[in-house]
C-alpha positions as CSV (number, residue, x, y, z in Angstrom):
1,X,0.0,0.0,0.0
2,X,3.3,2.2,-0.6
3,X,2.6,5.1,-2.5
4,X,5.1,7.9,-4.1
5,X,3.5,11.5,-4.5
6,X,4.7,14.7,-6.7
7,X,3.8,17.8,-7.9
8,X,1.5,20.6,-7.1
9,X,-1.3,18.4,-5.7
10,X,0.7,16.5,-3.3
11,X,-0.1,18.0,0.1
12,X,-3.9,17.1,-0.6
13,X,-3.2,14.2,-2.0
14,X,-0.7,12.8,0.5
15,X,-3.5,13.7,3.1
16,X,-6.1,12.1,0.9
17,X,-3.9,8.9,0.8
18,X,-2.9,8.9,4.7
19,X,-6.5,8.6,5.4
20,X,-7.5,5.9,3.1
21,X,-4.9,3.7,5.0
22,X,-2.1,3.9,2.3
23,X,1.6,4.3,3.4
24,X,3.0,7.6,1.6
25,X,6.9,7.1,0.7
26,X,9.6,9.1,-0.3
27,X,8.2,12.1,0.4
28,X,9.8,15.3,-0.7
29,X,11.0,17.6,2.2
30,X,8.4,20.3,2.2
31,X,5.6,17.3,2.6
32,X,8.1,16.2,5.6
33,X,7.9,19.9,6.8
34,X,4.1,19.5,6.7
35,X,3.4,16.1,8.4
36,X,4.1,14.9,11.7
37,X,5.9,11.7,11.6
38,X,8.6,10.5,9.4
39,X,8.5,9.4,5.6
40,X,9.9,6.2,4.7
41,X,12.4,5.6,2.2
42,X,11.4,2.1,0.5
43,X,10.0,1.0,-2.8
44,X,6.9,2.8,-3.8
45,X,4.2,0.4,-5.4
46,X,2.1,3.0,-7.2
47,X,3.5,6.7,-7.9
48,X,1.1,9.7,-8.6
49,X,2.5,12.4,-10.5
50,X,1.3,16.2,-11.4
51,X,0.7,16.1,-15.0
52,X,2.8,18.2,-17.2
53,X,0.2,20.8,-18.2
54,X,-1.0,20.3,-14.0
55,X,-4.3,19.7,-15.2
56,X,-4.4,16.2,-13.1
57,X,-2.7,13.3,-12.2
58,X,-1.1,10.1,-13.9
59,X,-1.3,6.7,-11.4
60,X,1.5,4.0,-12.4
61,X,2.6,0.8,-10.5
62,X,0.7,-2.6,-9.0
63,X,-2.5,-3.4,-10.4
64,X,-4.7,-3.9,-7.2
65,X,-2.9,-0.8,-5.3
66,X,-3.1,1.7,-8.7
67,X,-7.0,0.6,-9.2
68,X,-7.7,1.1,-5.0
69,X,-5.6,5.1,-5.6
70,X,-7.2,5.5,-8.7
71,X,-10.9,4.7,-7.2
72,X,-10.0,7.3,-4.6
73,X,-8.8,10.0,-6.3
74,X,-12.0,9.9,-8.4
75,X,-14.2,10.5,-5.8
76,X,-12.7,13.7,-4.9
77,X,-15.4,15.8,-7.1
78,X,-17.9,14.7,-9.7
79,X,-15.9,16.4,-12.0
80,X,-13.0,14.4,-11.6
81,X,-12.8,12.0,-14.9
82,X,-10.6,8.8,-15.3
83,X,-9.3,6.8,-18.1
84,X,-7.3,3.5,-18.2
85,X,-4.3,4.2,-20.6
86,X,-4.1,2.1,-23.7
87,X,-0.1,1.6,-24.0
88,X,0.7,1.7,-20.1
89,X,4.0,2.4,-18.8
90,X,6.3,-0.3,-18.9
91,X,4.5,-2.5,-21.5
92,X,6.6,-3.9,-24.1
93,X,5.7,-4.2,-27.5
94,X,6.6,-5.5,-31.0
95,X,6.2,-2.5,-33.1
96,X,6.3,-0.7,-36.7
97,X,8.0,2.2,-37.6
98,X,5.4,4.5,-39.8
99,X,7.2,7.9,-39.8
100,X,10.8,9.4,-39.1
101,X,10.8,12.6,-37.8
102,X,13.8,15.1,-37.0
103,X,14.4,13.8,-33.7
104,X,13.0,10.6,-33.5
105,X,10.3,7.6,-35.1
106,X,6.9,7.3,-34.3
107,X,6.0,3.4,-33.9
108,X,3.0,2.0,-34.7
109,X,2.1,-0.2,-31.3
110,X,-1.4,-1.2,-32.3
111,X,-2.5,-0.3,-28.8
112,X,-1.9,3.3,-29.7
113,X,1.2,5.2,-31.6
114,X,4.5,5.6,-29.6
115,X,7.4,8.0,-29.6
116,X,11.2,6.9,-30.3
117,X,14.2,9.2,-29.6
118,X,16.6,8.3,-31.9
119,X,19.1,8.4,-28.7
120,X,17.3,5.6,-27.2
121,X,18.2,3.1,-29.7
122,X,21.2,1.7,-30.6
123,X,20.7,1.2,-34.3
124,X,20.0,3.0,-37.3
125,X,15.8,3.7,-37.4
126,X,13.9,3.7,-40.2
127,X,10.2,3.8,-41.8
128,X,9.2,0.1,-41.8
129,X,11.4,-1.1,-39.6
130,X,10.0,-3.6,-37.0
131,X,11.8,-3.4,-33.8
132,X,11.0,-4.2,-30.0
133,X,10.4,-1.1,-27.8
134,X,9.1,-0.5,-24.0
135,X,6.8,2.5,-22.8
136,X,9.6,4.7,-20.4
137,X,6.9,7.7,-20.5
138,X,3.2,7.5,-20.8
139,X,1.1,10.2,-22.0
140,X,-1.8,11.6,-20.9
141,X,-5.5,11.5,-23.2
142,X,-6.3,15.0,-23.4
143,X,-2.8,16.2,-24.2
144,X,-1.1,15.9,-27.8
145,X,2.2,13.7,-26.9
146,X,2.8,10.0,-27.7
147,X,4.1,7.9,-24.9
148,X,7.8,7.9,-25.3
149,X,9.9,4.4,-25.9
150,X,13.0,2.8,-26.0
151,X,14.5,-0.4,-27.2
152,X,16.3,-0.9,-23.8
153,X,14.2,-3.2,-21.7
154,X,14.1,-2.2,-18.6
155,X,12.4,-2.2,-14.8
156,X,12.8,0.8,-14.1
157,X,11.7,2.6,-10.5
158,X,12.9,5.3,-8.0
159,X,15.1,3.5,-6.0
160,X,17.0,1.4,-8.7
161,X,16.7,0.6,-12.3
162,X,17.1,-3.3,-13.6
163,X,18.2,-3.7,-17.6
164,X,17.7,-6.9,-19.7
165,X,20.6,-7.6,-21.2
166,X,23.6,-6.7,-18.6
167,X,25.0,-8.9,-15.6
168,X,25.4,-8.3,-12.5
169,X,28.7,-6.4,-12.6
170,X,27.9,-4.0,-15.1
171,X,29.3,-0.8,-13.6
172,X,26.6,1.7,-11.9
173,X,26.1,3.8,-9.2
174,X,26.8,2.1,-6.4
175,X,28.1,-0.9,-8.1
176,X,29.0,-4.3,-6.8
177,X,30.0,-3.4,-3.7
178,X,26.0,-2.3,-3.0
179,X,25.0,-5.8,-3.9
180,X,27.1,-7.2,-1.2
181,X,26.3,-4.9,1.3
182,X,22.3,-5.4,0.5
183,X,23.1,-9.4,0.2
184,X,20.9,-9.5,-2.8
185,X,21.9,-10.0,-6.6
186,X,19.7,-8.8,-9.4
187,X,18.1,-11.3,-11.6
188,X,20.7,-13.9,-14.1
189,X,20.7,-11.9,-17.8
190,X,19.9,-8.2,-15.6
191,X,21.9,-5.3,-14.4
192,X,21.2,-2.9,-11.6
193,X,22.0,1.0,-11.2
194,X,21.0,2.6,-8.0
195,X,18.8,5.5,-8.7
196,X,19.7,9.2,-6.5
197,X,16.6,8.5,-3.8
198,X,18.9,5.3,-3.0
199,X,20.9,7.3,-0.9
200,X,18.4,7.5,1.3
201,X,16.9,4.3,1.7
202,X,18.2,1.7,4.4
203,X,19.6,-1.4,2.9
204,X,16.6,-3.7,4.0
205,X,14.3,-1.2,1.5
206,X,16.6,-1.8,-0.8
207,X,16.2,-5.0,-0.9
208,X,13.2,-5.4,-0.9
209,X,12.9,-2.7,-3.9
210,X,15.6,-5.4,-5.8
211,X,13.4,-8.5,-4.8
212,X,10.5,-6.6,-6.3
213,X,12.1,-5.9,-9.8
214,X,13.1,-9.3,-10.1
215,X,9.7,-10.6,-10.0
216,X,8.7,-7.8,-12.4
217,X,12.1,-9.1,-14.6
218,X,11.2,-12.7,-14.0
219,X,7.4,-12.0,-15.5
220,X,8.8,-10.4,-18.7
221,X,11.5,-13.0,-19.8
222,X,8.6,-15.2,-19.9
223,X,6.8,-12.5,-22.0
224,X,9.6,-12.2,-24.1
225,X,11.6,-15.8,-24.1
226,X,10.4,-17.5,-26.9
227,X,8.5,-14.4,-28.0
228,X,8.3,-14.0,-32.0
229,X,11.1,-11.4,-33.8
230,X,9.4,-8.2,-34.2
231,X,9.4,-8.5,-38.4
232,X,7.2,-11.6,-37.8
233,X,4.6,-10.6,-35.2
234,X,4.3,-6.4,-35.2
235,X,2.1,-4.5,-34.0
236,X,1.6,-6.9,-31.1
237,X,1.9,-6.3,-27.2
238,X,4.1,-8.6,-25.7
239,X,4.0,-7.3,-22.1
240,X,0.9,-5.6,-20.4
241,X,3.5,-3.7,-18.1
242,X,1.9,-1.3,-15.0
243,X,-1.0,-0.1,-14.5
244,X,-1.4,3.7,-15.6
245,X,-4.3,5.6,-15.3
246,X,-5.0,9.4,-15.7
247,X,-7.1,11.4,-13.5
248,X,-8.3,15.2,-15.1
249,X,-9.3,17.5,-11.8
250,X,-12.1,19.6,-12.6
251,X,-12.9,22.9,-10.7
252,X,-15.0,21.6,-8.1
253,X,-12.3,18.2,-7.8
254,X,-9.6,21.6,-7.1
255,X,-11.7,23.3,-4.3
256,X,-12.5,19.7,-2.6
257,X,-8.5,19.3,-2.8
258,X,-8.5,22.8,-0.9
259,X,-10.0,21.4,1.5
260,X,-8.0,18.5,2.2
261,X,-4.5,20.7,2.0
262,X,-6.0,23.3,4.3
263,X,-6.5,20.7,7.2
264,X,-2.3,20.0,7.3
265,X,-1.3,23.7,6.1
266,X,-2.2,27.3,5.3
267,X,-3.9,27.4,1.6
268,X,-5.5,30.0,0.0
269,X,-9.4,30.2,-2.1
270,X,-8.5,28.4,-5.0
271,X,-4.6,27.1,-4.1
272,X,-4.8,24.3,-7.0
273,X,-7.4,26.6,-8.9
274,X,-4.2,29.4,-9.2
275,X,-1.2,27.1,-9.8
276,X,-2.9,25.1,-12.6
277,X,-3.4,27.7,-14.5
278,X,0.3,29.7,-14.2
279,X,3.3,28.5,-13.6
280,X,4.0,32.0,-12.8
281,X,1.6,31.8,-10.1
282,X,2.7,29.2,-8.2
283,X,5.7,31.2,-6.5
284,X,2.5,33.8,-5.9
285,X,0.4,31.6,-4.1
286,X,3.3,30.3,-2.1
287,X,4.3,33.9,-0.8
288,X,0.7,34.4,0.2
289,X,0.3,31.5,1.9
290,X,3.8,31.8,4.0
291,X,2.9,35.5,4.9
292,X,-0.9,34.5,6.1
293,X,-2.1,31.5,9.0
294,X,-5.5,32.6,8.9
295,X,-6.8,33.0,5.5
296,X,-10.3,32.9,3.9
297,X,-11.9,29.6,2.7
298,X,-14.4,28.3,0.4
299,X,-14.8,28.2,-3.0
300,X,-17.1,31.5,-2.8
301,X,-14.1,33.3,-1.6
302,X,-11.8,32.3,-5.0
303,X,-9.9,35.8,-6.1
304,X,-10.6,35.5,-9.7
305,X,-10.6,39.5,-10.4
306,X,-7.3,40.0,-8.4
307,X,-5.9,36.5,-10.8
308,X,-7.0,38.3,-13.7
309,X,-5.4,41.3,-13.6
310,X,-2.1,39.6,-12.6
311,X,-1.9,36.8,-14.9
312,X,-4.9,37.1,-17.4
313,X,-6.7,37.2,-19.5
314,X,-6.9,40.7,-20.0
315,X,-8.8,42.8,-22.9
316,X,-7.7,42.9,-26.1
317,X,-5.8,39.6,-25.1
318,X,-7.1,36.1,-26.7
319,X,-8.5,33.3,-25.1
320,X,-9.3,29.7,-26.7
321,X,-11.8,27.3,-25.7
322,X,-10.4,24.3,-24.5
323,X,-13.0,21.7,-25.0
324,X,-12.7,18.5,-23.5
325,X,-14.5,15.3,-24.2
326,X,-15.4,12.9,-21.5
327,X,-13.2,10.0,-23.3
328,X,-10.2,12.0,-23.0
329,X,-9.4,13.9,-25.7
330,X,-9.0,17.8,-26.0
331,X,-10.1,19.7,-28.5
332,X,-9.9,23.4,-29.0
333,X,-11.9,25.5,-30.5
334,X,-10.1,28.7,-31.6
335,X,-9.3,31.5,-30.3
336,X,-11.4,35.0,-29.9
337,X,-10.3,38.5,-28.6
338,X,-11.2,39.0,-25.2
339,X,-14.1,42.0,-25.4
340,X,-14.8,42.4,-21.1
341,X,-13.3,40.7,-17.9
342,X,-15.7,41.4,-15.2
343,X,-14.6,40.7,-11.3
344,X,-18.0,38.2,-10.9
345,X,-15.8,36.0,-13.4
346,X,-17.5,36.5,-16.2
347,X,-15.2,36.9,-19.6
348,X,-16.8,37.6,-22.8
349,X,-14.6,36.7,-26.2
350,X,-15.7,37.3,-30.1
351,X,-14.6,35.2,-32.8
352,X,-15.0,36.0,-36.4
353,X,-16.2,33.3,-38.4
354,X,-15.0,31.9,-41.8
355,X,-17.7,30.8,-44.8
356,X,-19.1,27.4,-45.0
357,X,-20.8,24.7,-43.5
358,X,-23.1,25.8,-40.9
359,X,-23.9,26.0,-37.6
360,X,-24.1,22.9,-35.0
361,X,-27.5,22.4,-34.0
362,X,-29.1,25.4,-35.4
363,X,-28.5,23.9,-39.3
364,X,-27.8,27.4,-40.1
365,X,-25.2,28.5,-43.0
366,X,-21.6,30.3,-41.6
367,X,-21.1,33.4,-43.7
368,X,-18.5,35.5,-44.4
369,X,-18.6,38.3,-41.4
370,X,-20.4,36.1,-39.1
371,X,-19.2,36.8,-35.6
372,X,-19.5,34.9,-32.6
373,X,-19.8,35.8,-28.8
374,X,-19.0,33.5,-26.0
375,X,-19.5,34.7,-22.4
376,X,-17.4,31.7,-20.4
377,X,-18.1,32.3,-16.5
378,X,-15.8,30.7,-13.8
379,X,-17.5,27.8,-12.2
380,X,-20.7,27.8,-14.3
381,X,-21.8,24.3,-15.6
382,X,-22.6,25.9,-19.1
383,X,-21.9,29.3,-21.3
384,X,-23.4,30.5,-24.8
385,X,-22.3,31.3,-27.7
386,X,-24.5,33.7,-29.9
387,X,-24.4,33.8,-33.9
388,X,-24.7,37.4,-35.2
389,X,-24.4,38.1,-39.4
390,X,-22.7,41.1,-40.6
391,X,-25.4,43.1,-39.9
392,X,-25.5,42.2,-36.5
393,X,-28.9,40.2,-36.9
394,X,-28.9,37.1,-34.5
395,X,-28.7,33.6,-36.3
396,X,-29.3,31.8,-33.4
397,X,-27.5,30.6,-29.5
398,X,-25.6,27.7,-28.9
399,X,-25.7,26.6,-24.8
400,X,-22.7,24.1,-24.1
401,X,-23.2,22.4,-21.2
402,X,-20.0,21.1,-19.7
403,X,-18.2,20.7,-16.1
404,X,-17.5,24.0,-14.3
405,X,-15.0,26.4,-16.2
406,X,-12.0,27.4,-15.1
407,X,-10.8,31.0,-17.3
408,X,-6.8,30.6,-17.1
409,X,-4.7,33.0,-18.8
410,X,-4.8,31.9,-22.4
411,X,-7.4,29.3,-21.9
412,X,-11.1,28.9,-20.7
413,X,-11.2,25.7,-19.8
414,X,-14.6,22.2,-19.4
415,X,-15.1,18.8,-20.1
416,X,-17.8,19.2,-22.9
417,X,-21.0,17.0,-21.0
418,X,-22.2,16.0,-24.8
419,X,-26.0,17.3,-23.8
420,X,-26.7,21.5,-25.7
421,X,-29.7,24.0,-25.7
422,X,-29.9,25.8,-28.8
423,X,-32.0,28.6,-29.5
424,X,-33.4,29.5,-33.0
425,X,-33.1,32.8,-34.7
426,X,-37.2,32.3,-34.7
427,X,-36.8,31.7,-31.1
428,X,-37.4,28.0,-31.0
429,X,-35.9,26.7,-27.8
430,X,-34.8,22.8,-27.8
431,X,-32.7,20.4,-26.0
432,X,-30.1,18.2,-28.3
433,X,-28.1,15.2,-28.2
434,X,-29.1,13.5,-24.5
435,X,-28.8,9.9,-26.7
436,X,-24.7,10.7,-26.7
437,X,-25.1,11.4,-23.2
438,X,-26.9,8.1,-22.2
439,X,-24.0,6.3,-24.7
440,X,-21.5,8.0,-22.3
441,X,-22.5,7.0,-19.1
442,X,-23.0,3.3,-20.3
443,X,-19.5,3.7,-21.7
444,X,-18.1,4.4,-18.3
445,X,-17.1,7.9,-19.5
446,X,-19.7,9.9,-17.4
447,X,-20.2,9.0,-13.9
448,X,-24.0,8.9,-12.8
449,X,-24.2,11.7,-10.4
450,X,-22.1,13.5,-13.1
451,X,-25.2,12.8,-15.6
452,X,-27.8,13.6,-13.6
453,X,-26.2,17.0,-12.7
454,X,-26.2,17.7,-17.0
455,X,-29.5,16.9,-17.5
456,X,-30.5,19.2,-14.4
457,X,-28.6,22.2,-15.8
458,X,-30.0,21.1,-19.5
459,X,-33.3,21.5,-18.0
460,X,-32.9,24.6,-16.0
461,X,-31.1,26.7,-19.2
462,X,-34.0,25.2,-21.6
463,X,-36.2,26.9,-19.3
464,X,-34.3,29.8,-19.1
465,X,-34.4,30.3,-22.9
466,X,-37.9,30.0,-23.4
């Protein structure tokens, strides 16, 4: 029940974990400075990392313990969404290469497409070639990366790294000498290298962390011994490696995880809201946060007006729509030039529209000189979008109803909740696409309380309308 925490969710997190019975490891020292009691230094079975783009959370390690974390980290909001990843981390494949590009291949995996760095293979790569490759770096759904690969086969963890390939006196850091002091030897046909969090860990964790990559070498040479040359067999999986998951926090999942970091430490309205949407912010919020032990709370009392004049946006900036979709992906939708940023959170952005096709849902042409306004609120569970021609005559509104926004800088950001209300130029009011709603939620994409909250917001903006 060993779990390894980074990034800027781990104080919640870490407190999240400690009261679901799980043992937090290798914790980093301003978690230390936080929590009473000691960290220990041993082999982490599941890690959960900040996301590159801090929007959520990747899980990665042991089945039965990554599936328990996972579980839990989804109930933190019911606009917290999950997805199992396709080509996990760790899993070994026999794949194709379809495309060279200038600093690496991509490889065809079947599971998925993967990237190669040409530094992490030893030979010469080209389009068609069929080679063996392992997942080193997954990727998460709603961003535009590949997981990353190499042809070295390896177990690879915090504390120590095991290749396929080497023996046991290949030289590393540490070297043999930390194999006698541990009185444990890596796997026949394996090398070790102790990893810099090694330093730390008594020689019994240590062990234990070697023990534990052995089984995990021992399950892929009988994955791979025997296994079919690549040429013969790709795409095919040979090795299901860890479990990853990826977790995407929406707003009210951030304001929950206030919660649970302002029980072990000082945090401002909206600490996670802030930091995921600057980097530049984070030093910001941590200033604030030092300077004040008795700060306001709530999601009510969230700064948004003070956050927009600092970091954005700001009028005559732009801001795109990014529009997620409940399986994962991320789409956006253009960007339009910020008109208003009121201090209620309310941001209103016009695009100019291009000829042809027409309009979703109102089976109106697009024009040449169409423009379209967007008023994106922070926190409200839908915003419009109204069709004007030329002349400024109204073609018609478009109501998106998604999870709560969140207006970074450069980005208003949802997870797109599949249900609309569109109103007619004619004034017509009515309610569209519930069917791919109900296909979600028996897809596992849309949680049940997270459908009945659409269809209650559907219902009130229909109402609204007419």
């Amino acid at each position: 029940m060993t779990v390894r925490v980074r990034g800027i969710y781990a104080t919640a997190l870490t407190q999240l974990l400690q009261d679901a019975g799980h043992e937090v490891v290798q914790a980093s020292g301003p978690i230390e400075d936080r929590f009473d009691g000691e960290f220990a230094d041993e082999r982490a079975a599941v890690t959960v990392t900040t996301t590159g783009d801090q929007q959520g959370v990747g899980v990665v390690g042991d089945s039965d313990i990554a599936d328990t974390i996972t579980d839990r980290l989804t109930a933190v909001g019911r606009d917290t969404l999950h997805w199992t990843d396709p080509t996990p981390e760790g899993a070994i494949y026999a794949g194709t290469v379809t495309e060279t590009l200038g600093s690496g291949a991509v490889v065809d995996l079947g599971d998925g497409e993967g990237f190669l760095p040409y530094s992490s293979s030893d030979e010469r790569v080209e389009t068609d070639d069929a080679l063996r490759v392992q997942v080193v770096e997954a990727s998460a759904p709603w961003t535009d990366g590949r997981p990353v690969l190499d042809t070295t086969v390896a177990v690879r963890g915090s504390l120590l790294t095991l290749v396929r390939g080497g023996t046991a006196s290949t030289p590393a850091t540490g070297g043999p000498a930390m194999l006698d002091l541990i009185a444990a030897d890596p796997r026949e046909g394996w090398s070790v290298s102790w990893e810099s969090a090694s330093d730390d860990a008594s020689f019994d964790a240590l062990a234990e962390a070697l023990d534990a990559a052995n089984d995990r070498g021992t399950a892929i040479d009988d994955a791979l011994d025997g296994a079919d040359d690549p040429a013969d067999c790709a795409p095919a999986c040979h090795d299901e490696g860890l479990a990853t998951a990826w977790l995407w926090f929406g707003r009210e999942s951030r304001f929950a995880l206030d919660e649970a970091r302002r029980a072990v430490t000082a945090t401002m309205p909206g600490h996670h809201r802030v930091k995921a949407g600057d980097r530049a912010a984070s030093a910001a919020v941590d200033y604030v946060e030092a300077l004040c032990d008795d700060l306001e709370t709530g999601e009510t009392d969230f700064p948004f007006a003070v956050t927009a004049r600092q970091f954005g946006p700001q009028v005559g900036g732009s801001l795109s729509l990014g529009h997620g979709k409940p399986d994962g992906r991320l789409i956006t939708l253009g960007s339009g030039e910020v008109q208003s940023v009121d201090d209620d959170g309310t941001v209103t952005i016009e695009r100019e529209m291009h000829a042809g096709g027409s309009y979703d849902g109102l089976g109106v042409p697009k024009e040449a000189g169409d423009i379209a306004e967007t008023k994106v609120k922070e926190g409200r569970w839908w915003y419009p979008t109204v069709y004007r021609d030329s002349d400024g005559e109204k073609k018609g509104t478009y109501v998106n109803v998604c999870t709560p926004v969140e207006i970074f800088p450069d980005t208003a950001r949802y997870v797109d909740l599949h249900v609309d209300v569109v109103k007619h130029a004619d004034g017509t009011v009515e309610r569209v696409d519930d069917d791919e709603l109900d296909a979600a939620v028996e897809q596992g994409h849309i949680s049940e309380p997270l459908a009945e909250r659409t269809r209650s917001v559907a219902a009130a903006v229909k109402s609204a309308l007419e």
